[in-house]
MDTraj code that builds the backbone (N, CA, C; nanometers):
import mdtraj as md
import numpy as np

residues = "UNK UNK UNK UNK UNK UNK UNK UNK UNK UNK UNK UNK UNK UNK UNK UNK UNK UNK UNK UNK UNK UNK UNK UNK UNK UNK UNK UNK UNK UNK UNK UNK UNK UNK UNK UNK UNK UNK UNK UNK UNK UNK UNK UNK UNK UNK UNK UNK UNK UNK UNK UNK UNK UNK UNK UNK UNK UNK UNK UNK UNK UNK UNK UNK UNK UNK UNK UNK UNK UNK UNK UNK UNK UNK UNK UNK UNK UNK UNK UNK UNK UNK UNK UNK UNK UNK UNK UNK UNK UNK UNK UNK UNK UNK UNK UNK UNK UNK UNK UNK UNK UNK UNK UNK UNK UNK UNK UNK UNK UNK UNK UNK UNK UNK UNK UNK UNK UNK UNK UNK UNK UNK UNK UNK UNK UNK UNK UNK UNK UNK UNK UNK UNK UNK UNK UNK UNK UNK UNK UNK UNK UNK UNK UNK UNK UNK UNK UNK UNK UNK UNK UNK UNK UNK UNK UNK UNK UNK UNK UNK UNK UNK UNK UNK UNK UNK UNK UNK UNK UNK UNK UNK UNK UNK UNK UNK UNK UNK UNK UNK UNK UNK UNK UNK UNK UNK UNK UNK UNK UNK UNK UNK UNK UNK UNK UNK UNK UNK UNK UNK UNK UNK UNK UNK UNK UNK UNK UNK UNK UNK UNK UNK UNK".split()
xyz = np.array([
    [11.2152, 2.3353, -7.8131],
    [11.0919, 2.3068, -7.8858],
    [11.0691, 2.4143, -7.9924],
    [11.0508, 2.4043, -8.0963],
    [10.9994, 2.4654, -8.2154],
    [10.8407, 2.4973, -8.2147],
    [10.8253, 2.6084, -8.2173],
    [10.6882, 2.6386, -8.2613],
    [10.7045, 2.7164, -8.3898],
    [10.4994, 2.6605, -8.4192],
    [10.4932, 2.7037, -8.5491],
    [10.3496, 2.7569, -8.4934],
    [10.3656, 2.9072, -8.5453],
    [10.2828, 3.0640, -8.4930],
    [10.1520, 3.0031, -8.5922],
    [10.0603, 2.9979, -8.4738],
    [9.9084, 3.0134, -8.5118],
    [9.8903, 3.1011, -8.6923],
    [9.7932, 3.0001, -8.7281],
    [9.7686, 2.9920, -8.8752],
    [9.6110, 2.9640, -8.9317],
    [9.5458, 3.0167, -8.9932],
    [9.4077, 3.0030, -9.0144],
    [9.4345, 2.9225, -9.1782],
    [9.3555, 2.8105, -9.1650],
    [9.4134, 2.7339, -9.2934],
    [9.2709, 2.6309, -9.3119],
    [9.2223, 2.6066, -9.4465],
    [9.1140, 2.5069, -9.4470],
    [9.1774, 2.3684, -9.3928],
    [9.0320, 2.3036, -9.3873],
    [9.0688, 2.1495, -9.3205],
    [9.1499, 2.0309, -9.4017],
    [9.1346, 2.0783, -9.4985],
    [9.2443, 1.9743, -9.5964],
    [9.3653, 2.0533, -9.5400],
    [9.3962, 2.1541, -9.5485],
    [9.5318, 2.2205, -9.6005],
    [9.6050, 2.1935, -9.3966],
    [9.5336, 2.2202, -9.3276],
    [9.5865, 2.1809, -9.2063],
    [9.6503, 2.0092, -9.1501],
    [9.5523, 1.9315, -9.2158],
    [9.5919, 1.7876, -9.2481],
    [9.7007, 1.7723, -9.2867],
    [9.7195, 1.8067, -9.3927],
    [9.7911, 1.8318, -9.5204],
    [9.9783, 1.8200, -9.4025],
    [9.9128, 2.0094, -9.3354],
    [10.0813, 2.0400, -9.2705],
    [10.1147, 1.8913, -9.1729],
    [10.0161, 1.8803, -9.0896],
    [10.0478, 1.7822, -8.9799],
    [10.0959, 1.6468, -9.0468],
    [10.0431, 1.6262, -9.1246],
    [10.1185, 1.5126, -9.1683],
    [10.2427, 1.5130, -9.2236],
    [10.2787, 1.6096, -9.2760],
    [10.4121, 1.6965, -9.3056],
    [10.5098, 1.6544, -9.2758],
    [10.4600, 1.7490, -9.1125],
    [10.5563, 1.7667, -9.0072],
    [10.5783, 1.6191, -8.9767],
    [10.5135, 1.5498, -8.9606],
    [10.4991, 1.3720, -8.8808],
    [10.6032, 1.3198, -8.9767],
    [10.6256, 1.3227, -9.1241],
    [10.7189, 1.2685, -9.2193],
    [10.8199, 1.2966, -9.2376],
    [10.8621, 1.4565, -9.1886],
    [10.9770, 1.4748, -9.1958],
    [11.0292, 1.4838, -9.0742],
    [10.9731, 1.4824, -8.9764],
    [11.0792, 1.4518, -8.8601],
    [11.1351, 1.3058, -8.8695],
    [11.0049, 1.2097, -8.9122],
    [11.0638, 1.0944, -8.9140],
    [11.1976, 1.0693, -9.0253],
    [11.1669, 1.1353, -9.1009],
    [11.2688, 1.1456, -9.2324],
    [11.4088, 1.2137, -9.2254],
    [11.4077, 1.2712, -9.1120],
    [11.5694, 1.3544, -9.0781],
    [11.5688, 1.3290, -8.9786],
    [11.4870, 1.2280, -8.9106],
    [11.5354, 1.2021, -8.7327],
    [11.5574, 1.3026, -8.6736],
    [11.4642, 1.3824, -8.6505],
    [11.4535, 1.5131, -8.5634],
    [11.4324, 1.4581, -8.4110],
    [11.5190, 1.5440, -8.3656],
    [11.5260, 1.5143, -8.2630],
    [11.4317, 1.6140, -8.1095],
    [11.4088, 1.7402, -8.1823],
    [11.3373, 1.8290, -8.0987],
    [11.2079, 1.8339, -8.1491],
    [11.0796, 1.8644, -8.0228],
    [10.9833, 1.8773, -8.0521],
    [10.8863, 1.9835, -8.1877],
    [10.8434, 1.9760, -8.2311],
    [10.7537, 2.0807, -8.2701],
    [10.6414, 2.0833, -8.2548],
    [10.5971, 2.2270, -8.2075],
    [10.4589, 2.2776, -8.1519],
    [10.3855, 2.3229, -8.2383],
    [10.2586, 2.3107, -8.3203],
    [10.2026, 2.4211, -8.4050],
    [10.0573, 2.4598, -8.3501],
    [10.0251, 2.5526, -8.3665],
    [9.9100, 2.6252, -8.3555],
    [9.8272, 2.6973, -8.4762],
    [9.7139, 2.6358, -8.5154],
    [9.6215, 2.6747, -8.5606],
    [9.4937, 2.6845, -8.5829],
    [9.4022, 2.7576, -8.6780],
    [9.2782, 2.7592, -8.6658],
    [9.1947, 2.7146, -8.7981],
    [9.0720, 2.7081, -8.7990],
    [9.0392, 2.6907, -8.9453],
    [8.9029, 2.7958, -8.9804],
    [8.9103, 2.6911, -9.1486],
    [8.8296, 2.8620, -9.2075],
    [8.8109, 2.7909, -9.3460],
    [8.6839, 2.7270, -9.3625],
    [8.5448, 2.7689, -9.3291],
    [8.5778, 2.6427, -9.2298],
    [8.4770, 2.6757, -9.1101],
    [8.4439, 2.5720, -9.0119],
    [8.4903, 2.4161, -9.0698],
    [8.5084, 2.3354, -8.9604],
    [8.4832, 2.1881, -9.0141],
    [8.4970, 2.0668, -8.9172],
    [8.4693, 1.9612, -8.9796],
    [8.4467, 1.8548, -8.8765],
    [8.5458, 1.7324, -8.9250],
    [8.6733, 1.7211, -8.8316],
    [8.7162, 1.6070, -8.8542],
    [8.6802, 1.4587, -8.8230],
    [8.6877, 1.3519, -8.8927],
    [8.6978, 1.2164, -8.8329],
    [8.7794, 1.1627, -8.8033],
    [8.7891, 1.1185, -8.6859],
    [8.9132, 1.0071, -8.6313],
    [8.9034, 0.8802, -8.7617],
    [9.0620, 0.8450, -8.7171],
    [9.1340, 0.7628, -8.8684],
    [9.0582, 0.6529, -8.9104],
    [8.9670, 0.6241, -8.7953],
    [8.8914, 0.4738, -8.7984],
    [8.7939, 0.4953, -8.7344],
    [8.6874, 0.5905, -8.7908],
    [8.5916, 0.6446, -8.7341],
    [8.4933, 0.6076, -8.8403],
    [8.3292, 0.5527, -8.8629],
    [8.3029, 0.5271, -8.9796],
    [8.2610, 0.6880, -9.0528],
    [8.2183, 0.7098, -9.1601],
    [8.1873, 0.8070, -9.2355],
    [8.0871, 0.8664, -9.2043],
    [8.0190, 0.9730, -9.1410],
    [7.8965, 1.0684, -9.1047],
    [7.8476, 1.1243, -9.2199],
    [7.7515, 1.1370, -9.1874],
    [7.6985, 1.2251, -9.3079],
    [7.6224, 1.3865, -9.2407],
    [7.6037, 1.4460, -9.2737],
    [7.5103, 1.5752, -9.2202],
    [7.3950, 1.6545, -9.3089],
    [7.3319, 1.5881, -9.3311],
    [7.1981, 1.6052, -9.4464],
    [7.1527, 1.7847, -9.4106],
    [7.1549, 1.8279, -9.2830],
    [7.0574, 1.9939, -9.2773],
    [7.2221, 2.0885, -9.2962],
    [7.3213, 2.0677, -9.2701],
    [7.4407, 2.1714, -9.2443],
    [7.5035, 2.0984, -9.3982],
    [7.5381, 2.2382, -9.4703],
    [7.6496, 2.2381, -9.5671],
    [7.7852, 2.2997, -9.4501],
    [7.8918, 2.1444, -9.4660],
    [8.0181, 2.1802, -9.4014],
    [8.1274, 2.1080, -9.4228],
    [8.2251, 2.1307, -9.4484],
    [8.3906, 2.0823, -9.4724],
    [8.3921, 1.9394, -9.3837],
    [8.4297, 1.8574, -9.4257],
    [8.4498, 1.7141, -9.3369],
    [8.6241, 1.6947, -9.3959],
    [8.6823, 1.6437, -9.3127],
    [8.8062, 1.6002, -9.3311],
    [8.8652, 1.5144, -9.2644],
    [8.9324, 1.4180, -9.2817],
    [8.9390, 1.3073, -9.1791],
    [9.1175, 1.3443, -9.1207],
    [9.1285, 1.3016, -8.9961],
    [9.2344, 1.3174, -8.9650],
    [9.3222, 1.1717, -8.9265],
    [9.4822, 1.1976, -8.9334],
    [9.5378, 1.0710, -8.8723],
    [9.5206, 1.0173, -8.7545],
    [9.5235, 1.1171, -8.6511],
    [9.4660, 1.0451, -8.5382],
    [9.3689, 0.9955, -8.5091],
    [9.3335, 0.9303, -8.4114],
    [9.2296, 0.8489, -8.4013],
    [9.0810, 0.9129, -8.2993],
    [9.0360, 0.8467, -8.2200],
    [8.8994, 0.9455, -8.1566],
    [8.7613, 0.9655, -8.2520],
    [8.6794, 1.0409, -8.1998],
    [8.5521, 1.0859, -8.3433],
    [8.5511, 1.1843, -8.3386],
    [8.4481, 1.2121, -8.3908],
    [8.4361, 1.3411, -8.4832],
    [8.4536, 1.4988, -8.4289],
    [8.4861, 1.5647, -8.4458],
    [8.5016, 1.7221, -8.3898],
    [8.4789, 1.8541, -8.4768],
    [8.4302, 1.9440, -8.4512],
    [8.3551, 2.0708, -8.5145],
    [8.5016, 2.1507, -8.4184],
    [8.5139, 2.2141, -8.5861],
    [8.6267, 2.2914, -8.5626],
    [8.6323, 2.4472, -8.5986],
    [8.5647, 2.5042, -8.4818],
    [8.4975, 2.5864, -8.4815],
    [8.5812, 2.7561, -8.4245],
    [8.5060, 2.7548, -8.3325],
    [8.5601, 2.8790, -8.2352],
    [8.6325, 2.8227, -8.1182],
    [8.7975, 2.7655, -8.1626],
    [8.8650, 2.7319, -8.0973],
    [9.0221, 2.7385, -8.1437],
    [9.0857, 2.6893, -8.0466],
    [9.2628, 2.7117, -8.1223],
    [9.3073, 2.5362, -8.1336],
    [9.3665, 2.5029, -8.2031],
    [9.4064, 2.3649, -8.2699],
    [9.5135, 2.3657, -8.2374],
    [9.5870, 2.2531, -8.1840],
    [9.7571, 2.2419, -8.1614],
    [9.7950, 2.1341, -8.2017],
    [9.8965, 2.1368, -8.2679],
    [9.9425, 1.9772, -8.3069],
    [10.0848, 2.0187, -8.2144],
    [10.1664, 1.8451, -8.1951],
    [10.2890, 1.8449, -8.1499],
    [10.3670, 1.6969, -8.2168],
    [10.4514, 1.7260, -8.3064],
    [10.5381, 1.5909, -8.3006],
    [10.6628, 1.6062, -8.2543],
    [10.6491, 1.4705, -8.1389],
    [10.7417, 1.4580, -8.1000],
    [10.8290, 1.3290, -8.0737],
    [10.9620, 1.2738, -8.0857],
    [10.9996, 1.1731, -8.0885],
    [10.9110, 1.0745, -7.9618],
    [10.9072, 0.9699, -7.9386],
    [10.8719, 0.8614, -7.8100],
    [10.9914, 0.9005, -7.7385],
    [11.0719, 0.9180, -7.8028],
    [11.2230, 0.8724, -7.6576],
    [11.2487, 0.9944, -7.6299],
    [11.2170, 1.1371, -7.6421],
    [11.2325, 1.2125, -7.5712],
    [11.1122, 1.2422, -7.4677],
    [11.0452, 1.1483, -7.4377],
    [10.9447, 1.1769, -7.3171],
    [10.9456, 1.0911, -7.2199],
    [10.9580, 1.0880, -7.1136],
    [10.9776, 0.9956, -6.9863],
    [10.8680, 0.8873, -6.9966],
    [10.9419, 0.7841, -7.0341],
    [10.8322, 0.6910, -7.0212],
    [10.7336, 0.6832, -7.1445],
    [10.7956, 0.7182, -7.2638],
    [10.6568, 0.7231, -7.3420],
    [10.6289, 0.6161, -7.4404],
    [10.6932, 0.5436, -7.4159],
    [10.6200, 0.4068, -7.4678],
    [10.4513, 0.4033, -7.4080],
    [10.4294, 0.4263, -7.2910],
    [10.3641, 0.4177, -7.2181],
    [10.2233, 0.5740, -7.2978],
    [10.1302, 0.5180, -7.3715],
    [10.0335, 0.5798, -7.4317],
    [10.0145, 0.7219, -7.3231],
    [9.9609, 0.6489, -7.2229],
    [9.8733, 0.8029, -7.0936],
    [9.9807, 0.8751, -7.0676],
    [10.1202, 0.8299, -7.0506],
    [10.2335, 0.9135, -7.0018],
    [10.2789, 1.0209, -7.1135],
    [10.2920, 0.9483, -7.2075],
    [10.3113, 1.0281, -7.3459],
    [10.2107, 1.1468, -7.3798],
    [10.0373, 1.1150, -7.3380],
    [9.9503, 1.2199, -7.3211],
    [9.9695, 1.3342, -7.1978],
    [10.0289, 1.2267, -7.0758],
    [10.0324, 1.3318, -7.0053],
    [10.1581, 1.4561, -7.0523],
    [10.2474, 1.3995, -7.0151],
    [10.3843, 1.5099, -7.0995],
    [10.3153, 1.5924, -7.1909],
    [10.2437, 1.6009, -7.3000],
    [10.1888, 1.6577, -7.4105],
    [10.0816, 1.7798, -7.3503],
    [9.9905, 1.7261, -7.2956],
    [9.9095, 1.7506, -7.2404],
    [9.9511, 1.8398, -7.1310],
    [10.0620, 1.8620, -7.0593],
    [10.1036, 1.8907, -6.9530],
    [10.1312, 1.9909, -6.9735],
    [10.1816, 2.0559, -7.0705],
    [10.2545, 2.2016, -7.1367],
    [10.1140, 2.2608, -7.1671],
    [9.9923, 2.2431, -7.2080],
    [9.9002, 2.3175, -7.2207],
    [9.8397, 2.3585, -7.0419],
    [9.8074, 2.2427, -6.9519],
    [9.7799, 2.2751, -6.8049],
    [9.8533, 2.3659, -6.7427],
    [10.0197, 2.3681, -6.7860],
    [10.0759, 2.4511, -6.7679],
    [10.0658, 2.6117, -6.7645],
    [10.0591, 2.6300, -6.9296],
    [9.9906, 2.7391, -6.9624],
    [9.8928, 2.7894, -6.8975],
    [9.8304, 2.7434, -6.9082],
    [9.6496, 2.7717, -6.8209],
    [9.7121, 2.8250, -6.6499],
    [9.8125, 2.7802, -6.6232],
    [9.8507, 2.7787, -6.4824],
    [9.8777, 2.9331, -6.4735],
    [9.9845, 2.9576, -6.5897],
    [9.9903, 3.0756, -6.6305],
    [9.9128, 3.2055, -6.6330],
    [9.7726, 3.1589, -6.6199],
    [9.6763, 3.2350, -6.6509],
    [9.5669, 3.2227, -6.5266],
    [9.6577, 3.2055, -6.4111],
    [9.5361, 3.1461, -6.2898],
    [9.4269, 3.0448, -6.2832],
    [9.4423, 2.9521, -6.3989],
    [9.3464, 2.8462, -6.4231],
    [9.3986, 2.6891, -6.3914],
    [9.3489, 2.6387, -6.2972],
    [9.3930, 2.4936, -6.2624],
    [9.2985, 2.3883, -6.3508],
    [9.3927, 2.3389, -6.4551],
    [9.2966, 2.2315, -6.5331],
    [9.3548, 2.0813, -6.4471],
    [9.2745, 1.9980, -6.5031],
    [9.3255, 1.8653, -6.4759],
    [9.3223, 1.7453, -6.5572],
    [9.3547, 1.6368, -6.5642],
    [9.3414, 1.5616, -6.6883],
    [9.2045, 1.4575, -6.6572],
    [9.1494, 1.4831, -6.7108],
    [8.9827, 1.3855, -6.7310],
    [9.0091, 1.2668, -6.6683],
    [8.9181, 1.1841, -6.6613],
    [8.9175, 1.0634, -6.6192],
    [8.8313, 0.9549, -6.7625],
    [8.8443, 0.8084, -6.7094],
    [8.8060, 0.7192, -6.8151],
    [8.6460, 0.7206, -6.7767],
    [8.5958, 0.7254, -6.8566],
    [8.4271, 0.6859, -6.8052],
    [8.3835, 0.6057, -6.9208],
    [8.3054, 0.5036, -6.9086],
    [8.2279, 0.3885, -6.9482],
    [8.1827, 0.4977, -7.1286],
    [8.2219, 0.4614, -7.2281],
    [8.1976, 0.5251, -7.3082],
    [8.0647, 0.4629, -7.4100],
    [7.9895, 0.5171, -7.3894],
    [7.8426, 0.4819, -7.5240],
    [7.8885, 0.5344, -7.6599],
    [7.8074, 0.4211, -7.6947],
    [7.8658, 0.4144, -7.8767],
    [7.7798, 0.5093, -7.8950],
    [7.6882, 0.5756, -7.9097],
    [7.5917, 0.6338, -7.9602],
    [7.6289, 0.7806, -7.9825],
    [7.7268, 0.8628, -7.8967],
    [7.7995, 1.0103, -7.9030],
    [7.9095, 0.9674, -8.0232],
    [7.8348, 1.0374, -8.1411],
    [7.9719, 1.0270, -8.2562],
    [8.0550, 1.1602, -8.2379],
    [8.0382, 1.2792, -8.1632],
    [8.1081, 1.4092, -8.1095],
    [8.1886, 1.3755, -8.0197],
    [8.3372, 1.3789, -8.0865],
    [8.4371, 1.3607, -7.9738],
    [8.4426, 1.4024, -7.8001],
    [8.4268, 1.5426, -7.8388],
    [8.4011, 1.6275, -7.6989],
    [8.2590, 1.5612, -7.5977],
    [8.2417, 1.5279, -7.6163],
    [8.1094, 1.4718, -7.5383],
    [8.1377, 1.3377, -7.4206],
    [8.2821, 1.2584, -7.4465],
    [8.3165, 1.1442, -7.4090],
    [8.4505, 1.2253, -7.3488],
    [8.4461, 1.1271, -7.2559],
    [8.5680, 1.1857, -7.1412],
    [8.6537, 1.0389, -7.1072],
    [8.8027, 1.1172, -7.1375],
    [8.9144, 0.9917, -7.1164],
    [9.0247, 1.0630, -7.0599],
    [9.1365, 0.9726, -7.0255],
    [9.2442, 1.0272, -6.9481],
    [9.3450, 1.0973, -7.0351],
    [9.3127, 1.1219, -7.1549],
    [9.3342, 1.2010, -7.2283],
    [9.3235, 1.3373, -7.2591],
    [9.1954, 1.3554, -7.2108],
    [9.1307, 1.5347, -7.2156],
    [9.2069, 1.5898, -7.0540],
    [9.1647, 1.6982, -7.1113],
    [9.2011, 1.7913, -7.0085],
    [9.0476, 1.8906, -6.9644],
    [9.0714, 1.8796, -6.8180],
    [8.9142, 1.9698, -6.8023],
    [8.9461, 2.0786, -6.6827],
    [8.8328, 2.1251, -6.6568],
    [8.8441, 2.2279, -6.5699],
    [8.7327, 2.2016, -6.4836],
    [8.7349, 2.1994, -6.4439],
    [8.6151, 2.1784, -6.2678],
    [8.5475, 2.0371, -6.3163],
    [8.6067, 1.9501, -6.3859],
    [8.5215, 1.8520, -6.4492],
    [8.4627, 1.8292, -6.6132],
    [8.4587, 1.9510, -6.6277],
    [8.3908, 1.9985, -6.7281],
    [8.5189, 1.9821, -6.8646],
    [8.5027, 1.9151, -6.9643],
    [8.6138, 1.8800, -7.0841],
    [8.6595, 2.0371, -7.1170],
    [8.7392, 2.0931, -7.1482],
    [8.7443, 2.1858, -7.2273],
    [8.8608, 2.1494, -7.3529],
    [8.9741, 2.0771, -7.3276],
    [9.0750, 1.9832, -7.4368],
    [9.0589, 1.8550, -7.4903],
    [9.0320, 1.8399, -7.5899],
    [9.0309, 1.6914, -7.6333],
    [9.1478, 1.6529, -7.7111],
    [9.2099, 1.5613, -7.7043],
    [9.3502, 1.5092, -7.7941],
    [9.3230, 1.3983, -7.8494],
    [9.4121, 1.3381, -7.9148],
    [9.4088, 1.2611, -7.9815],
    [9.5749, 1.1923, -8.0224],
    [9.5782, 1.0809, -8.0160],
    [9.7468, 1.0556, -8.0991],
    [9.7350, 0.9621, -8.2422],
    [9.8613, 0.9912, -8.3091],
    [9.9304, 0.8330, -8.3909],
    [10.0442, 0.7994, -8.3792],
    [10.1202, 0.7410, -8.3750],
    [10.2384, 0.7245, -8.3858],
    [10.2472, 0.6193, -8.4866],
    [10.4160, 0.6659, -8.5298],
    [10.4572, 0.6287, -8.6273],
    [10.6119, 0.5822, -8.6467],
    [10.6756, 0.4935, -8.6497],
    [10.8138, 0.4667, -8.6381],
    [10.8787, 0.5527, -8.5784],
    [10.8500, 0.5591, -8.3994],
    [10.9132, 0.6417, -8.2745],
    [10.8843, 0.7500, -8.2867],
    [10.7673, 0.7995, -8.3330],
    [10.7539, 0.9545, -8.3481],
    [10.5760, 0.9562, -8.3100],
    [10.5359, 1.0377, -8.2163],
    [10.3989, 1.0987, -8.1709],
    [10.3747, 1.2288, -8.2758],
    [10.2558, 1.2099, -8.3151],
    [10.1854, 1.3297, -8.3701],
    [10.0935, 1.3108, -8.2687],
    [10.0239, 1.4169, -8.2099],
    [9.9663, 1.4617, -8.0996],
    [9.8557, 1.5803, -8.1045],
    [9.7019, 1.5873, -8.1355],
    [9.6781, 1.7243, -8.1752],
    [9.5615, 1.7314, -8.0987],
    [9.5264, 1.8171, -8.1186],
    [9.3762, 1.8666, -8.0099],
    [9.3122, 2.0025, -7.9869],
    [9.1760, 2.0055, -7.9626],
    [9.0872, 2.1216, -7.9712],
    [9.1668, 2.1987, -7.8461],
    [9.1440, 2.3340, -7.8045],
    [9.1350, 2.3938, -7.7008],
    [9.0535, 2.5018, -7.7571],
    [8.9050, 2.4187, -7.6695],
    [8.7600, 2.4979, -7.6882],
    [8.7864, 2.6978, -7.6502],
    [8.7792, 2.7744, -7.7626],
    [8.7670, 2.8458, -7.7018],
    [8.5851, 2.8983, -7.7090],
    [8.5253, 2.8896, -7.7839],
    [8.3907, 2.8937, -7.7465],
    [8.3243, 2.8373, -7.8339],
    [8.1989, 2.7928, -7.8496],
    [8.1449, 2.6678, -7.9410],
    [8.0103, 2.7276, -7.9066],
    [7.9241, 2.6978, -8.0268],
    [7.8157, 2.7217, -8.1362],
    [7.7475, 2.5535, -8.0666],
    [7.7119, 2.6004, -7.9225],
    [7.6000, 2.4900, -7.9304],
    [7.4690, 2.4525, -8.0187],
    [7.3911, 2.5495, -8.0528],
    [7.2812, 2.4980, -8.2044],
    [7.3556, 2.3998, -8.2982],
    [7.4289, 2.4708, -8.3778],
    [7.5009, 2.4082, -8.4167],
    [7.5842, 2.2483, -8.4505],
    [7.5783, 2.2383, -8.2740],
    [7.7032, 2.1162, -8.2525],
    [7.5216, 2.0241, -8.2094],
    [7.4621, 2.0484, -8.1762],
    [7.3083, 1.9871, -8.1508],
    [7.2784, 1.9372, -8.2577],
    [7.2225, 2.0244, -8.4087],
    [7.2167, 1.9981, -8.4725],
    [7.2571, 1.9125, -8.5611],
    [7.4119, 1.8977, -8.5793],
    [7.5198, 1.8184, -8.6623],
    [7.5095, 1.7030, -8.5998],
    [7.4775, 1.7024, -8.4872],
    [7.5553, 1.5719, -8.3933],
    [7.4327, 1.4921, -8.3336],
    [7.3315, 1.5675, -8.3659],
    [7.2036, 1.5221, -8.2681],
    [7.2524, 1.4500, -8.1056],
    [7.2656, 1.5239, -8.0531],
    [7.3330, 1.5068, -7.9243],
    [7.2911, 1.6252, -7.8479],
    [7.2679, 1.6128, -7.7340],
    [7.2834, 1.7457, -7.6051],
    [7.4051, 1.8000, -7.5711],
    [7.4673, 1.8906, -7.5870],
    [7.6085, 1.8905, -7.5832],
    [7.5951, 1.9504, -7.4239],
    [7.6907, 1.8846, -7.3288],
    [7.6806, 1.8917, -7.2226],
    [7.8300, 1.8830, -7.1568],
    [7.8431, 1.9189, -7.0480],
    [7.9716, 1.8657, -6.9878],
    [8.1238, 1.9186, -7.0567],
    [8.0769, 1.9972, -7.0970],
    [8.2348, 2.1088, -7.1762],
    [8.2548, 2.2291, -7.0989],
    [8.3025, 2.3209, -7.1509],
    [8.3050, 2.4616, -7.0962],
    [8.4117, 2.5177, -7.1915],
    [8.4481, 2.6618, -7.1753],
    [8.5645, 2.7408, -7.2973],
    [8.6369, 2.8344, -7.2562],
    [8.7298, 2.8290, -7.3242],
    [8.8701, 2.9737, -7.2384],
    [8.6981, 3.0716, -7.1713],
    [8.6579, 3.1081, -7.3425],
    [8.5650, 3.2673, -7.2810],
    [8.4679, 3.2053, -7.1963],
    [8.4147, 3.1066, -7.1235],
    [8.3362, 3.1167, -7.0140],
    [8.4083, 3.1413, -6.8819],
    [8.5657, 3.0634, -6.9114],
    [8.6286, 3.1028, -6.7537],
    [8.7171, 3.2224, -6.8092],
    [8.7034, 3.2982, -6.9039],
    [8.8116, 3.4331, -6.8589],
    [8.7427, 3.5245, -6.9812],
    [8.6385, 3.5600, -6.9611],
    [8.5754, 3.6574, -7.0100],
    [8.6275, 3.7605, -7.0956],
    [8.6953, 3.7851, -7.0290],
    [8.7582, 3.9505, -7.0586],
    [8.9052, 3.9293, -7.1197],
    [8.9425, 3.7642, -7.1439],
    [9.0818, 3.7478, -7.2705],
    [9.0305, 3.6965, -7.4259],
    [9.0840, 3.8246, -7.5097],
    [9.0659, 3.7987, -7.6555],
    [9.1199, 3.6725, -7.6577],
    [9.0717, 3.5901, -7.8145],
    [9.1201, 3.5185, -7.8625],
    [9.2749, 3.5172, -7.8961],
    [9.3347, 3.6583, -7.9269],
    [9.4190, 3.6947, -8.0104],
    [9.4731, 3.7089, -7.9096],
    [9.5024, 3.7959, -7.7637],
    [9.5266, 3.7499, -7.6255],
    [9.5946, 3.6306, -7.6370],
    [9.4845, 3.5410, -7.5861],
    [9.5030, 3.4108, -7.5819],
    [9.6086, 3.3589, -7.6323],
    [9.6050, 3.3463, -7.7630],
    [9.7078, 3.2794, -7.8712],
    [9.8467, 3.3662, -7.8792],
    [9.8063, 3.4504, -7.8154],
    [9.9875, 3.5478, -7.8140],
    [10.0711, 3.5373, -7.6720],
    [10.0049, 3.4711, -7.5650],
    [10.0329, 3.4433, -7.4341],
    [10.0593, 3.3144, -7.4615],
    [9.9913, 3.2443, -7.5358],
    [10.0146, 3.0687, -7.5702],
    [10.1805, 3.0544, -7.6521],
    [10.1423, 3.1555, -7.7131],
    [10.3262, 3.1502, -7.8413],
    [10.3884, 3.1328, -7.7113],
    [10.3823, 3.2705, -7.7032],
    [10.5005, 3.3616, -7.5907],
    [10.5383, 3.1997, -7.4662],
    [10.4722, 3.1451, -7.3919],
    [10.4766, 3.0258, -7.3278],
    [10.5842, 2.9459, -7.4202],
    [10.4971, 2.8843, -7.5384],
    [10.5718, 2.8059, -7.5946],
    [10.7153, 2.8202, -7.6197],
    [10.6818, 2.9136, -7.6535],
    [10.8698, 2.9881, -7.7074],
    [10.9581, 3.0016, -7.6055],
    [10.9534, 3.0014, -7.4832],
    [11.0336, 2.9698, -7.4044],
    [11.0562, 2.8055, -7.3275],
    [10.9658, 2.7046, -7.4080],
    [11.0233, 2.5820, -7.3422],
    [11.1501, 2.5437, -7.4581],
])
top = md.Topology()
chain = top.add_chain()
for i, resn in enumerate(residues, 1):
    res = top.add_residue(resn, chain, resSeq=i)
    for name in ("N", "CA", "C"):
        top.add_atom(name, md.element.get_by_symbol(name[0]), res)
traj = md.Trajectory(xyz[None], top)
């Protein structure tokens, strides 16, 4: 697996790579995964591909829509991962949840790494009314005692997964209230369960992981 070392990049310009990466693997038939990690700067809020258009009348903030699908997300005080990877190198991944799980599985992993048992969310009856991704729970996220802390998202594209997702590391509830008019509830973040690991920690224990699958 290829990783690509955590990167602080605006919300266009991060789009921008992931879709990149999604074209040229398909374009040289790559055959090994790639991992990337990054962050953004100034803040921002993506929309899923078929999400309708938000507006935010009290917050001046970056909106950018992404390929994958899901709603909206504040991209904040957290680490971003994309992964493309072929369908046929994952067991079963025709199969949407299996393909999340595999994906998904290398981050639980990690966390394992770090004395933390996550698990993968469950489906719950979803209300239209939460346009904040993180707020809705599917067999997609990844949580910790219940509580969401990963949200993902996919597209695929002629045998190839692009794959990307938050890993909350701490979030600006006013903020996400405000934008979203919502109670933000039912999440949690690296810094509530491990206090005492930097961000920069974090993301250098996350390489270091990666770089050896």
């Amino acid at each position: 697996m290829e990783l690509i070392k955590y990167t602080v990049n605006t919300g266009e310009e991060n789009m921008k790579t992931d879709s990149y990466l999604l074209e040229e693997a398909i374009r040289t038939k790559r055959s090994a995964p790639v991992f990337r990690l990054y962050g953004w700067k100034p803040k921002c809020i993506s929309l899923g591909r078929n999400q309708k258009d938000l507006f935010f009348n009290d917050v001046e903030i970056d909106v950018v829509r992404r390929l994958t699908g899901g709603r909206a997300l504040l991209h904040d005080d957290e680490v971003t991962y994309s992964c493309v990877i072929p369908v046929s190198a994952i067991p079963g991944g025709e199969s949407v949840i299996e393909s999340y799980k595999y994906i998904s599985g290398i981050l639980i992993n990690f966390f394992g790494t770090l004395g933390i048992s996550l698990e993968y969310g469950v489906n719950k009856r979803i209300s239209t009314h939460y346009d904040y991704c993180m707020l809705l729970s599917t067999g997609a996220d990844v949580c910790y005692r219940g509580k969401k802390i990963i949200g993902s998202a996919q597209f695929r594209k002629e045998g190839y997964i692009l794959q990307h997702g938050s890993i909350l590391f701490g979030y600006d509830k006013k903020l996400l209230e405000t934008l979203f008019n919502e109670e933000v509830k039912g999440i949690t973040t690296v810094r509530e369960i491990l206090p005492d690991l930097s961000k920069e920690d974090f993301i250098t224990k996350l390489e270091a992981f990666i770089s050896e699958l």
